[in-house]
C-alpha positions in Angstrom: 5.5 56.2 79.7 7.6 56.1 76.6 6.1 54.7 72.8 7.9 51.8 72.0 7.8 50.4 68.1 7.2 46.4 68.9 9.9 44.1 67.0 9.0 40.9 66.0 10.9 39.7 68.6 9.3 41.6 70.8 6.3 39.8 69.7 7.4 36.3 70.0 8.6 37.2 73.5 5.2 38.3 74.4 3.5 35.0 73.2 6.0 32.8 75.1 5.1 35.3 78.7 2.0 35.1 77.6 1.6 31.2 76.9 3.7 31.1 80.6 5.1 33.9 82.7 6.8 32.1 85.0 9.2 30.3 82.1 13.3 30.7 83.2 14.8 33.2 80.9 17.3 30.4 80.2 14.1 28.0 78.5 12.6 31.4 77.0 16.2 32.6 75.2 16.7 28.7 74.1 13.2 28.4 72.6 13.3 31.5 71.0 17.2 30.9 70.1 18.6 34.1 71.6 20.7 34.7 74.2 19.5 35.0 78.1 21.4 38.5 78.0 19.5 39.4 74.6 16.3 38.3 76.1 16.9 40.0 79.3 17.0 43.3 77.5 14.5 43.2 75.3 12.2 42.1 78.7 13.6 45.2 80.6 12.8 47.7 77.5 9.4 45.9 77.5 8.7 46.7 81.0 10.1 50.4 80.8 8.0 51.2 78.0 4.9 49.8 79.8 4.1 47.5 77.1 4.5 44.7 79.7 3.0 45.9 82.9 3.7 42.8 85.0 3.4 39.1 85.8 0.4 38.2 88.0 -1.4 35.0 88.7 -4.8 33.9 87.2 -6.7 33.3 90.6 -10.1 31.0 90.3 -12.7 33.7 92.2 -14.4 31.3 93.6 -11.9 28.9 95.1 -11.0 32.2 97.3 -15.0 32.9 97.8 -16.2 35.2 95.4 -19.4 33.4 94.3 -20.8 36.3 93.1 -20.0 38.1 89.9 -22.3 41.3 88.9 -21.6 43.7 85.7 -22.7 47.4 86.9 -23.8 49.7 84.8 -23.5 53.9 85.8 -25.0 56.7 84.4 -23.0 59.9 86.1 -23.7 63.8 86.1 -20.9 65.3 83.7 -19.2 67.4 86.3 -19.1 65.0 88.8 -17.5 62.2 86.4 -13.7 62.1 87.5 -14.5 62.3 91.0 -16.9 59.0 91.4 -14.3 57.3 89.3 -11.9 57.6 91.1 -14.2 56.6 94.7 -15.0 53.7 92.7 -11.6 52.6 91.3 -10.7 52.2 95.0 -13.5 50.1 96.0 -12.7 46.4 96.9 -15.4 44.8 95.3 -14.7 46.3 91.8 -12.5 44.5 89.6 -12.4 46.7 86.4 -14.0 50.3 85.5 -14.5 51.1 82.1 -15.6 54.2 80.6 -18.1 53.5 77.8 -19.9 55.5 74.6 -24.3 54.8 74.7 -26.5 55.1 77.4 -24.3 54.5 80.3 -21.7 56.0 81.4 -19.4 53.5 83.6 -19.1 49.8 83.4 -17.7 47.9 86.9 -16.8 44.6 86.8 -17.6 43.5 90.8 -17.0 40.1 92.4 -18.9 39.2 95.8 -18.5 36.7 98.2 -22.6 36.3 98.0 -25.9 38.2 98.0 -25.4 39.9 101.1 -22.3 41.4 100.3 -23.4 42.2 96.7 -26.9 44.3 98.9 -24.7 45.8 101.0 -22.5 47.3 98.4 -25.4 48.8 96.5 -26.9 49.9 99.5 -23.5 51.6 101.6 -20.7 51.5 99.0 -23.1 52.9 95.3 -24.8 55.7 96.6 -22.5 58.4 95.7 -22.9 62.3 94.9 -23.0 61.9 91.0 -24.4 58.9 90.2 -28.1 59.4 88.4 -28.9 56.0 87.8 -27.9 52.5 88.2 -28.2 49.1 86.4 -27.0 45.7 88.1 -26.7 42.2 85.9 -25.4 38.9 87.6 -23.5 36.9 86.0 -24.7 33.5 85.9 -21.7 31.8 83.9 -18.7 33.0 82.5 -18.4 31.5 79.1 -15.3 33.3 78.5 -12.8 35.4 79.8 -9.6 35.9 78.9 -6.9 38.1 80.5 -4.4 37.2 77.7 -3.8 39.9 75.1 -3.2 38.1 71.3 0.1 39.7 70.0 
């Protein structure tokens, strides 16, 4: 992935996506007062560069049945670190891994369609060669979460 020095335009191209991603390039170039071929461009470098990694809905989890949110904390044996990452990373039910600095290791962000399937993945899907110790908080309410970046 290249390094790309972000413009200002750049940056006011990112707030409109950001503010709406599925804005016509026409509305975007006339808002911003560029031209569609300009703003086409600039979007195309943004993508190549990775700074804009793509355009996906905001789904409500539990309009689709994921009742159940749980924040998972991991501590893992050194040598075995990379491996259960990357079992994990693959796993259905986790939404987000994040190495961490402290006392754990691993974060996962997990989303369940109720307890059941929240006992079953801590019973079959956890236990894995590495993992020492394990820590599981539900989430009773979300008070906020954003998936927007501020540029």
């Amino acid at each position: 992935m290249k390094s790309m020095k972000i413009e200002e335009l750049d940056r006011k191209i990112l707030k409109v996506l950001n503010r709406d991603a599925r804005m016509s390039f026409r509305l975007i170039a006339k808002e911003l007062r560029i031209s569609p071929t300009t703003l086409y461009n600039k979007v195309k470098k943004l993508e190549s560069s990775g700074v804009l990694k793509g355009y996906i809905p905001l789904i409500d989890k539990e309009s689709v049945g994921y009742d159940l949110m749980a924040i998972i904390s991991l501590r893992v044996r050194q040598e075995k670190d990379i491996e259960v990452q990357k079992v994990i990373a693959k796993l259905p039910q986790v939404g987000a891994v994040y190495e961490v600095t402290g006392d754990w290791d691993l974060i996962l962000v997990c989303y369940f369609k109720g307890r059941d399937d929240l006992a079953n993945f801590l019973k079959k899907e956890l236990p894995l060669s590495g993992i020492e110790r394990a820590m599981t908080h539900l989430v009773l309410n979300v008070v906020k979460e954003e998936k927007r970046i501020p540029v």
